[in-house]
C-alpha atoms as one frame of an Amber mdcrd trajectory, in Angstrom:
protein
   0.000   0.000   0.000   2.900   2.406   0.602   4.248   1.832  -2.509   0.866
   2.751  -4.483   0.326   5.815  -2.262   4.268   7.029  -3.033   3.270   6.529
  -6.833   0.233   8.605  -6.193   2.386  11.616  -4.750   5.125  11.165  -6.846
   2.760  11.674  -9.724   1.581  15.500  -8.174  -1.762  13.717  -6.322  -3.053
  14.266  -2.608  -3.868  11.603  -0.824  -6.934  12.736   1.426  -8.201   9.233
   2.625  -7.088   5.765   2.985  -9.503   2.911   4.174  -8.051  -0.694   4.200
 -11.344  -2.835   4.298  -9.124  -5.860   5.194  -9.120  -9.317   3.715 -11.704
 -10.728   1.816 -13.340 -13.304  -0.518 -13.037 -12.158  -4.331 -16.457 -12.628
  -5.992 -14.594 -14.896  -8.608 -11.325 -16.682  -9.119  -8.766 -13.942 -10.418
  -5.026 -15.327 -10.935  -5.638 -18.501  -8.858  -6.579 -16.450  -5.773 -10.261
 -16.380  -4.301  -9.379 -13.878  -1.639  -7.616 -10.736  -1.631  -6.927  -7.332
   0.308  -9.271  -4.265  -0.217  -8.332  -0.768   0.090 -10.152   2.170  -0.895
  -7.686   5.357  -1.462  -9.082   8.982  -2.114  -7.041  11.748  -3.627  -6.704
  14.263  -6.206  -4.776  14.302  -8.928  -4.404  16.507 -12.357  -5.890  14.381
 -14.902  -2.498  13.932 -16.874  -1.010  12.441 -13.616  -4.110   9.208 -13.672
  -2.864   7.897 -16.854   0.988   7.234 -14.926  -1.140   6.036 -11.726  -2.885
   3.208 -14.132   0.306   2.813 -15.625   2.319   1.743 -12.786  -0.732  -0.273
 -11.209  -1.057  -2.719 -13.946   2.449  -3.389 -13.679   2.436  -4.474 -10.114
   1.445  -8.339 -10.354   0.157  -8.221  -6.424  -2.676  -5.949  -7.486  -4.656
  -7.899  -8.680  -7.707  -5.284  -9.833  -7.684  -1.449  -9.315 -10.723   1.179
 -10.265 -10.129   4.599 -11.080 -13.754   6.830 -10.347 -13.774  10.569 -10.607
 -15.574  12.310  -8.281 -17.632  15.699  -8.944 -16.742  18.905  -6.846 -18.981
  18.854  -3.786 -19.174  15.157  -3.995 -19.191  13.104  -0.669 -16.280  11.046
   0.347 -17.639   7.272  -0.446
């Protein structure tokens, strides 16, 4: 997790938020693994520096699956 949230800053992004929702049970087989570790990261970020953050994520073979949402001004933290 360190290492994702050092590519985050390193690419000009804030981290604002970080919730680790702990191990759990994938809802299918990914890899050969049927469980995995969930964290939930909110930050902002120019939108030239997202494209390096998906970049670097899918070449990291322990994550297994990453989402990238955009939130509106005024939205709620999730």
């Amino acid at each position: 997790m360190e290492r994702i949230q050092n590519i985050i800053r390193e690419s000009g992004g804030e981290i604002t938020k970080v919730d680790s929702w702990g191990k759990r049970k994938l809802a299918y087989t990914i890899d050969k693994e049927k469980e995995g570790f969930y964290y939930f990261l909110h930050f902002s970020q120019n939108p030239g520096g997202i494209s390096e953050i998906k970049r670097q994520l899918k070449l990291m073979p322990e994550v297994l699956r990453f989402m990238v949402l955009k939130l509106e001004h005024g939205g709620k933290d999730a």
